[in-house]
N, CA, C and O atoms as CSV, one atom per row, in Angstrom:
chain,resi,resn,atom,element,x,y,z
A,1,UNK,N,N,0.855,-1.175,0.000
A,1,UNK,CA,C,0.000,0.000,0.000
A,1,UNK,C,C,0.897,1.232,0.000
A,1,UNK,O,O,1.377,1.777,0.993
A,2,UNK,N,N,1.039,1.570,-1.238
A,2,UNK,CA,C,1.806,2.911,-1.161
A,2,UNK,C,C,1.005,4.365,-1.370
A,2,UNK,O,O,0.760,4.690,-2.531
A,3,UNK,N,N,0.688,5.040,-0.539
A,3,UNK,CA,C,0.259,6.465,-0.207
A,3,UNK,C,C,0.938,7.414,-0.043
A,3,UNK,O,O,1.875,7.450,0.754
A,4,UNK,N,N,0.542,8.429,-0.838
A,4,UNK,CA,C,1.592,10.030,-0.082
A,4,UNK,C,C,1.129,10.393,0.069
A,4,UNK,O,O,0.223,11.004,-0.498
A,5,UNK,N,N,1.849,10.081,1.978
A,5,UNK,CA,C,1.296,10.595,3.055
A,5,UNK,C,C,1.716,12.483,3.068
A,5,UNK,O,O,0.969,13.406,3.393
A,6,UNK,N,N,3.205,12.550,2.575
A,6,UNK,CA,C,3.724,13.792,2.955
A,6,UNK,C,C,2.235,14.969,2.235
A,6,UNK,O,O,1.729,15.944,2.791
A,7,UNK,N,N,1.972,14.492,1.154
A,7,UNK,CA,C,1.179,15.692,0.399
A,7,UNK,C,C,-0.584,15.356,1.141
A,7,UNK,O,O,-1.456,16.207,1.314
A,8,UNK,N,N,-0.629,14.594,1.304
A,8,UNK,CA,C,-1.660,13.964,1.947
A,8,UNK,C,C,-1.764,15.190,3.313
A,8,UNK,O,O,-2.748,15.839,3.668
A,9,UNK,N,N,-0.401,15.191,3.855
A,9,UNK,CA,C,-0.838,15.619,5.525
A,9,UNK,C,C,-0.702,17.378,5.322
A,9,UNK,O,O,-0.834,18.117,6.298
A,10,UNK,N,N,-0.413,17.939,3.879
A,10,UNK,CA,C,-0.433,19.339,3.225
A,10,UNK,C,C,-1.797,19.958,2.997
A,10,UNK,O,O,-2.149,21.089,2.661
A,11,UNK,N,N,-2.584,18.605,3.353
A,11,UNK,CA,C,-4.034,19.371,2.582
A,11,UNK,C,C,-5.016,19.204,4.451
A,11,UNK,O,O,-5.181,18.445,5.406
A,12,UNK,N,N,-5.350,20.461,3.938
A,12,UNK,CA,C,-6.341,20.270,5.502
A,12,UNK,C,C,-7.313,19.888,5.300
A,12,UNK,O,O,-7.851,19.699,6.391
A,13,UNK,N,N,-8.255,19.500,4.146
A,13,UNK,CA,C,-9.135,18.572,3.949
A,13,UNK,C,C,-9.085,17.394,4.643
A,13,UNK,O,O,-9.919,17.001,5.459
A,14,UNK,N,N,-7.986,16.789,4.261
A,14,UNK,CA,C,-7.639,15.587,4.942
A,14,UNK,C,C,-7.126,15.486,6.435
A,14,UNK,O,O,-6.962,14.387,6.965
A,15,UNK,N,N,-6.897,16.590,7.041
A,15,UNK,CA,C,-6.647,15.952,8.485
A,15,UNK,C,C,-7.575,16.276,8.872
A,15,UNK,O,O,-7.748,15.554,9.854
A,16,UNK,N,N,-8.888,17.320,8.736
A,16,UNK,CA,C,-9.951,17.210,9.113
A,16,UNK,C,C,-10.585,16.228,9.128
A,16,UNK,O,O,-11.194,15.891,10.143
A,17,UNK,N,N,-10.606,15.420,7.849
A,17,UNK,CA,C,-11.252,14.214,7.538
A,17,UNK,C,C,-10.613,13.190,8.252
A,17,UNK,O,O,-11.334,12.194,8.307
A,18,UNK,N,N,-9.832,13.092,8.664
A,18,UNK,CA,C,-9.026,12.009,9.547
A,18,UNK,C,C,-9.196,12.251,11.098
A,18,UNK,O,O,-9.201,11.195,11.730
A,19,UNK,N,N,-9.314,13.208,11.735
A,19,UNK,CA,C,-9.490,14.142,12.732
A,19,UNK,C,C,-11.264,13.725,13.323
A,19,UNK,O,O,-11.496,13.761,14.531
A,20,UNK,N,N,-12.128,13.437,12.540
A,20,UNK,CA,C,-13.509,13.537,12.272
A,20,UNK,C,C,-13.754,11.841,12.417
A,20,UNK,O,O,-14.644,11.358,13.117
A,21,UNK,N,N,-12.747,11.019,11.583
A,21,UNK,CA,C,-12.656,10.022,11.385
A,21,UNK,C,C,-12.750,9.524,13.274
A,21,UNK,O,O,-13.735,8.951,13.739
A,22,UNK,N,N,-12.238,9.682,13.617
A,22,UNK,CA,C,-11.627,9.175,14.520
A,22,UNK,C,C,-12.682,9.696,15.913
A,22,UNK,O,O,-12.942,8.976,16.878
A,23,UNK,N,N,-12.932,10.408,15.810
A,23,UNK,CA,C,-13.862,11.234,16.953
A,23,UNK,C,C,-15.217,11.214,16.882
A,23,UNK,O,O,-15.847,10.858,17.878
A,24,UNK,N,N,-16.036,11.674,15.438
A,24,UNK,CA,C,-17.350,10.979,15.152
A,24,UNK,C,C,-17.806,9.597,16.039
A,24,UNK,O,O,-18.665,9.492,16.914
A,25,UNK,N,N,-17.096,8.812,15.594
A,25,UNK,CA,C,-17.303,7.107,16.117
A,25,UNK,C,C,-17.751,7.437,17.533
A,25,UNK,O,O,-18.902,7.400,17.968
A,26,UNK,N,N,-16.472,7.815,18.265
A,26,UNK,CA,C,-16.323,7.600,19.830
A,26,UNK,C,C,-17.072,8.509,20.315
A,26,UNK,O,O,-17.149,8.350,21.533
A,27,UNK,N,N,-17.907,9.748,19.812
A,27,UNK,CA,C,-18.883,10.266,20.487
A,27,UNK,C,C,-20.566,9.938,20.104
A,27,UNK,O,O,-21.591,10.101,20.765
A,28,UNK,N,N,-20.371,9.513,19.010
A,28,UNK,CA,C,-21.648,8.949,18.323
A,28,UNK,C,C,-21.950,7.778,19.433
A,28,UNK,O,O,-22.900,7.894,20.207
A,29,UNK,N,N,-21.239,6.858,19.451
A,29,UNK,CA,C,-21.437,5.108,20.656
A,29,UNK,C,C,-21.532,5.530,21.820
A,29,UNK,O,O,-22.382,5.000,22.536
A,30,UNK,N,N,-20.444,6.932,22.529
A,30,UNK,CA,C,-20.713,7.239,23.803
A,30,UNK,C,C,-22.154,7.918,23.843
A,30,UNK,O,O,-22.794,7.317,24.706
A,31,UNK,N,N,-22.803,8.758,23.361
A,31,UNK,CA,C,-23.877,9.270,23.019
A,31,UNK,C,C,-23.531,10.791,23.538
A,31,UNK,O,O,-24.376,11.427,24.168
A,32,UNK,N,N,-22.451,11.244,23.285
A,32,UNK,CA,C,-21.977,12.357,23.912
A,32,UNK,C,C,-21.981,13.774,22.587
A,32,UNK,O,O,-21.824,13.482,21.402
A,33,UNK,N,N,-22.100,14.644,22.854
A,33,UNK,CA,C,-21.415,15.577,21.685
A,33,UNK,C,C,-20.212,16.279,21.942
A,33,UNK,O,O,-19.719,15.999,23.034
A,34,UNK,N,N,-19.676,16.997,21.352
A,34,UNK,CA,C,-18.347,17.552,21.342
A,34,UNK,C,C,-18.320,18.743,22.611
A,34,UNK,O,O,-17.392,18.991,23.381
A,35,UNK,N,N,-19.765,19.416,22.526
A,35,UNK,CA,C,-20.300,20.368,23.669
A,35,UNK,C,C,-20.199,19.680,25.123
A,35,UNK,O,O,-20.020,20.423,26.088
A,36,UNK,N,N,-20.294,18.463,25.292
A,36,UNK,CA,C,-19.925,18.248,26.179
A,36,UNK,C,C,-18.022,17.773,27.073
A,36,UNK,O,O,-17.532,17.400,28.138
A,37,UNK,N,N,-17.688,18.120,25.802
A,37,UNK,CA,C,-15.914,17.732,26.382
A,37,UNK,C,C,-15.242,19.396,26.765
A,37,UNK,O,O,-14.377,20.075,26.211
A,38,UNK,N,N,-15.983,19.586,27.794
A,38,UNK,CA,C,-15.647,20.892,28.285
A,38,UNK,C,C,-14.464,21.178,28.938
A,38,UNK,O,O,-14.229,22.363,29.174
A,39,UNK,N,N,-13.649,20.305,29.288
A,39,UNK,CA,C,-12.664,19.831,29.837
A,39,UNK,C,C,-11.660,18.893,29.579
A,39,UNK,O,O,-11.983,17.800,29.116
A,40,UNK,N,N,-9.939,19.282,29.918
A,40,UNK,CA,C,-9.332,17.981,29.113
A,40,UNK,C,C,-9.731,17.003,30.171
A,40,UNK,O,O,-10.463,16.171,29.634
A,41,UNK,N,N,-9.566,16.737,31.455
A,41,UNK,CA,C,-9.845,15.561,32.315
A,41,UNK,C,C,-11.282,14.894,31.444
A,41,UNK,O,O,-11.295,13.669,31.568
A,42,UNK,N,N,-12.139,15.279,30.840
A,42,UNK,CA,C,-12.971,14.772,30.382
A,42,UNK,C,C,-13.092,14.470,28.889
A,42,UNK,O,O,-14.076,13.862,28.467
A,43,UNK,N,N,-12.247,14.826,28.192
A,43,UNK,CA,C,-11.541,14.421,27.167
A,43,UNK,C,C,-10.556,13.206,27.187
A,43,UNK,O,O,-10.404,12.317,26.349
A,44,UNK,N,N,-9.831,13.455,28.578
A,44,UNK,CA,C,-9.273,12.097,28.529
A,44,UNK,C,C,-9.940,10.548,29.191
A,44,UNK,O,O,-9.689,9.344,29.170
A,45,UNK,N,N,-10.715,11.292,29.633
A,45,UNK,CA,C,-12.083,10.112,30.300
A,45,UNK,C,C,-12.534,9.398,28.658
A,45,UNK,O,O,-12.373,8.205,28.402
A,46,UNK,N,N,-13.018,10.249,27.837
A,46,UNK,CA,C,-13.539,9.779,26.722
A,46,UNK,C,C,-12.910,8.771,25.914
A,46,UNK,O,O,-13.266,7.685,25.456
A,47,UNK,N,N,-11.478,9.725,25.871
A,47,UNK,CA,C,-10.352,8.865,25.031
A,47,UNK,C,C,-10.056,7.261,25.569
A,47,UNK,O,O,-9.950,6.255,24.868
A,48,UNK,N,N,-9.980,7.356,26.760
A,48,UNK,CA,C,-9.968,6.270,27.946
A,48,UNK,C,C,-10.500,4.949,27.535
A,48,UNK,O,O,-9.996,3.885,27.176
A,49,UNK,N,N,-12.070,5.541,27.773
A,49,UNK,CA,C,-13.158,4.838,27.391
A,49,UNK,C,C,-12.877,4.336,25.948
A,49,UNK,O,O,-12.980,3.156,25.613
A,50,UNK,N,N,-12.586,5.151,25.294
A,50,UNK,CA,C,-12.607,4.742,23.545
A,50,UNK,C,C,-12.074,3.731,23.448
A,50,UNK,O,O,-12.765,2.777,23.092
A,51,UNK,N,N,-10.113,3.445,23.822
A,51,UNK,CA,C,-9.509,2.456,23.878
A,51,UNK,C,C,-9.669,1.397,24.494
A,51,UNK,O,O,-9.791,0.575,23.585
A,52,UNK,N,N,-9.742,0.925,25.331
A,52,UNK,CA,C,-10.789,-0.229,26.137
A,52,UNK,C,C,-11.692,-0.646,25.922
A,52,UNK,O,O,-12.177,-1.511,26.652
A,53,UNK,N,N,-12.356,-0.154,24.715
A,53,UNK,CA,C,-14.166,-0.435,23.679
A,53,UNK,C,C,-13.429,-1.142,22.422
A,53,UNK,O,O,-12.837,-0.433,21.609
A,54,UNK,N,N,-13.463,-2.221,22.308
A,54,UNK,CA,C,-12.919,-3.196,21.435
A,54,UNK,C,C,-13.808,-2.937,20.376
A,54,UNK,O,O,-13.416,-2.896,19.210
A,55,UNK,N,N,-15.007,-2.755,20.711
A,55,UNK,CA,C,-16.293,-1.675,19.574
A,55,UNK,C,C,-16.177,-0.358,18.642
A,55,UNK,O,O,-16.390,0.003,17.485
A,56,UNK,N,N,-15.647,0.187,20.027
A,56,UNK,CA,C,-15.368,1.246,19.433
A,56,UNK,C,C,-14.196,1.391,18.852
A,56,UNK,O,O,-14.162,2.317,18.041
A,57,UNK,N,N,-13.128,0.732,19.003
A,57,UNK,CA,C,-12.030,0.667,18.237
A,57,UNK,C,C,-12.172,0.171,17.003
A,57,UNK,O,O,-11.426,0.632,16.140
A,58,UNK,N,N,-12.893,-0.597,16.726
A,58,UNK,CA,C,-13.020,-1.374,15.629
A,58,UNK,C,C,-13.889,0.149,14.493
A,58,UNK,O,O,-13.482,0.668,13.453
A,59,UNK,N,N,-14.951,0.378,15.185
A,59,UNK,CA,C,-15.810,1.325,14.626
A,59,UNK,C,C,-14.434,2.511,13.913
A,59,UNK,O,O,-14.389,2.988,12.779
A,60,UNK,N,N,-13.702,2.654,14.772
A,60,UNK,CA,C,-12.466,4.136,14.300
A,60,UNK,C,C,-11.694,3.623,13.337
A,60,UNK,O,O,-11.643,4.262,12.285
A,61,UNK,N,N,-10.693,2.008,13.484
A,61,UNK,CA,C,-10.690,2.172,12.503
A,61,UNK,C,C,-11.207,1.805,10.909
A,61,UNK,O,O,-10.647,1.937,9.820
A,62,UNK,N,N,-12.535,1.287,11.305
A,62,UNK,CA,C,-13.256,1.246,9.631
A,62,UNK,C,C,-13.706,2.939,9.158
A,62,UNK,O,O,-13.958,3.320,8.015
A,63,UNK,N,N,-13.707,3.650,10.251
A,63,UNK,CA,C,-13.679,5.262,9.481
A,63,UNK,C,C,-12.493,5.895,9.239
A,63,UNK,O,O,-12.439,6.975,8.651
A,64,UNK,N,N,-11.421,5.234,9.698
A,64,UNK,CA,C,-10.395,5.871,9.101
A,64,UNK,C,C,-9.891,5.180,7.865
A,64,UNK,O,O,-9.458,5.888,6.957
A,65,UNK,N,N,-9.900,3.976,7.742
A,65,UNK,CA,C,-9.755,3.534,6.703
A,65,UNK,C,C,-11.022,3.756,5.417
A,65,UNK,O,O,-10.941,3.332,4.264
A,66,UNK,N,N,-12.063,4.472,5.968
A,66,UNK,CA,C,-12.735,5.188,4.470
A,66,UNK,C,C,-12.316,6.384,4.380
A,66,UNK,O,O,-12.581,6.947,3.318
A,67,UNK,N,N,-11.858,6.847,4.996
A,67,UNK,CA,C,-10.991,8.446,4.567
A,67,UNK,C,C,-9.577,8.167,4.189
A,67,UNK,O,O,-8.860,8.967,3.588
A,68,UNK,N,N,-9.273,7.135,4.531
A,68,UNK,CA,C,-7.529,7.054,3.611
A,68,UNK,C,C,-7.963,6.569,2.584
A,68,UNK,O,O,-7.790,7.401,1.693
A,69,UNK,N,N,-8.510,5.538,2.138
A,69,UNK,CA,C,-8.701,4.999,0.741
A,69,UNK,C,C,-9.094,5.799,-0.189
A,69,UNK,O,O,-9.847,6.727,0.106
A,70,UNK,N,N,-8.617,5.583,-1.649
A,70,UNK,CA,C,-9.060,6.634,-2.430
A,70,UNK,C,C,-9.715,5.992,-3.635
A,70,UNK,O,O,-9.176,5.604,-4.672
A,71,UNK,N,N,-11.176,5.955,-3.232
A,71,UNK,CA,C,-11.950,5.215,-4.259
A,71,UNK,C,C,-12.257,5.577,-6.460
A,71,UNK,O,O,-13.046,5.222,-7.336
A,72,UNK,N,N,-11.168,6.356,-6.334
A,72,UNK,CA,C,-11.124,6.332,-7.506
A,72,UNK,C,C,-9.842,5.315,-8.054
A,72,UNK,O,O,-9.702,5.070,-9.252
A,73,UNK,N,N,-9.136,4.885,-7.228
A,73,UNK,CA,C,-8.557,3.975,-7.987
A,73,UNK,C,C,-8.553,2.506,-7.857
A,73,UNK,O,O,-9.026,2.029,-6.825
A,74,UNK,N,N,-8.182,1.890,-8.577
A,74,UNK,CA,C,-8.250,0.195,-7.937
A,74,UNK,C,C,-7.210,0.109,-7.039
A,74,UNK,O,O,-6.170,0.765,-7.112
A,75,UNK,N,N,-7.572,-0.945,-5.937
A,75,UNK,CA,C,-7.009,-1.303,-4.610
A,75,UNK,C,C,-6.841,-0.429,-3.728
A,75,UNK,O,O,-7.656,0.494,-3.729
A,76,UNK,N,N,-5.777,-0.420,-2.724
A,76,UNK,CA,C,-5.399,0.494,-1.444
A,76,UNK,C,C,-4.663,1.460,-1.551
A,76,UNK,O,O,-4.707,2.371,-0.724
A,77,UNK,N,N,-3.449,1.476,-3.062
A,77,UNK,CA,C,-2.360,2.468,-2.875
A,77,UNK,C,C,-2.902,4.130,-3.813
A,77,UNK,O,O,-4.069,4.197,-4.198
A,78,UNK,N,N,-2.202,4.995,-4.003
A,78,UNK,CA,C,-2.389,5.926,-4.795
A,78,UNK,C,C,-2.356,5.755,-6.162
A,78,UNK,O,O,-2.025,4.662,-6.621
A,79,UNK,N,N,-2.646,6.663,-6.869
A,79,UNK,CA,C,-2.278,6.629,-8.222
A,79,UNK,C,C,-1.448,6.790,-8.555
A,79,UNK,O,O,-1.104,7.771,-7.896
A,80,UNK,N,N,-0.081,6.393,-9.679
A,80,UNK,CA,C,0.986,6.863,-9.762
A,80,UNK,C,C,1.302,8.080,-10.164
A,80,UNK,O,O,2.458,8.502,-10.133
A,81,UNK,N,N,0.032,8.931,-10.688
A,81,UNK,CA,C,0.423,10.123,-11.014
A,81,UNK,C,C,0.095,11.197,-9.717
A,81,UNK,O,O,0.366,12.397,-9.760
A,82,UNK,N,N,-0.552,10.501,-8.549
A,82,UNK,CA,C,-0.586,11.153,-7.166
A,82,UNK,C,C,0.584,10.658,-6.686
A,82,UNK,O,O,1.215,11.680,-6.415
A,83,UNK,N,N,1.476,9.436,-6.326
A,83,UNK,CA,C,2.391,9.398,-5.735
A,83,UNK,C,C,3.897,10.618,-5.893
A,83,UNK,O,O,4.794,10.879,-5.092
A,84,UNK,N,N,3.619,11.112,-7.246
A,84,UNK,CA,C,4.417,11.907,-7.550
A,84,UNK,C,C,3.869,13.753,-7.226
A,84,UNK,O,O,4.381,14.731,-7.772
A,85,UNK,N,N,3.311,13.767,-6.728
A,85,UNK,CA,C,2.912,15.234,-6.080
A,85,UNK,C,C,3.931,15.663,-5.353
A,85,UNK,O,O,4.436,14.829,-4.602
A,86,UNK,N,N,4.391,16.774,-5.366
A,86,UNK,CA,C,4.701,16.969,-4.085
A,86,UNK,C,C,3.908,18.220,-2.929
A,86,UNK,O,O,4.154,18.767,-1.854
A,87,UNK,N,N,2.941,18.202,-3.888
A,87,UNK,CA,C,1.612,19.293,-2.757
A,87,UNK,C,C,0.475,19.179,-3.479
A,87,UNK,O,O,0.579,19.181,-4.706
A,88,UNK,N,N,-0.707,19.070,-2.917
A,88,UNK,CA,C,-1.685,18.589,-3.106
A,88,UNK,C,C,-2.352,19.290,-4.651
A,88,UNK,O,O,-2.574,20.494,-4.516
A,89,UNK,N,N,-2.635,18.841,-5.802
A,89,UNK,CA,C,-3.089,19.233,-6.903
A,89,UNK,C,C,-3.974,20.095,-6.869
A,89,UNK,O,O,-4.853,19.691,-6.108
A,90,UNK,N,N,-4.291,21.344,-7.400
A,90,UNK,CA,C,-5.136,22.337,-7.474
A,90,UNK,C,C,-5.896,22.355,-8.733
A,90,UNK,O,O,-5.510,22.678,-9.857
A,91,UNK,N,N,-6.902,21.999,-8.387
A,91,UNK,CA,C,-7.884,21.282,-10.208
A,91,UNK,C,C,-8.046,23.019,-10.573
A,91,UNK,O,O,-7.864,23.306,-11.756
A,92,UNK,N,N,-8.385,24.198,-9.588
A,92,UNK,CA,C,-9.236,25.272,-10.119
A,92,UNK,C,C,-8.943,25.547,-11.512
A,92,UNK,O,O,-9.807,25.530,-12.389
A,93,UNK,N,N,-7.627,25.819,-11.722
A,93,UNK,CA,C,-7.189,25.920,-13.186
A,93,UNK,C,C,-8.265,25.075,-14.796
A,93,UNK,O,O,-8.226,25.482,-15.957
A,94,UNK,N,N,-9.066,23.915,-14.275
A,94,UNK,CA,C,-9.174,22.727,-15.019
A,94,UNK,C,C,-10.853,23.073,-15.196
A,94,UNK,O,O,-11.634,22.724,-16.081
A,95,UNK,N,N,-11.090,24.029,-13.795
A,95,UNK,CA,C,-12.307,23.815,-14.135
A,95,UNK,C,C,-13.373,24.940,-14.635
A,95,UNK,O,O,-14.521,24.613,-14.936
């Protein structure tokens, strides 16, 4: 599985989307919202909880693995004409 990560972690699309990935899950199962992590002690209560939920772990990573995959191509890795980026492609020009 080859990905570029470097241009990958250039675009803030994507760490949002990875960021979201990961946190959605564990407040969606806790039944909590984000309004309620008013606090880090209670942020790390959450996180806590998350890891010890063999559920919820599982749940994070099948959402992170739909935000890394890139369903326009066949299988897991990039395209070879994305592996060669070295900052994330700007279509505006194209469109």
């Amino acid at each position: 599985m080859k990905i570029n990560w470097k241009v990958r972690f250039k675009n803030p699309n994507f760490i949002a989307q990875l960021v979201l990935a990961i946190f959605v899950p564990v407040l969606a199962y806790m039944g909590i919202t984000a309004q309620d992590l008013t606090t880090w002690n209670a942020v790390g209560e959450v996180l806590f909880e998350a890891v010890s939920n063999p559920y919820v772990l599982v749940l994070v990573v099948v959402s992170v693995y739909n935000s890394i995959t890139d369903p326009t191509v066949k299988g897991l890795s990039d395209s070879k004409q994305a592996l060669n980026y070295s900052k994330p492609k700007d279509d505006k020009k194209y469109l």
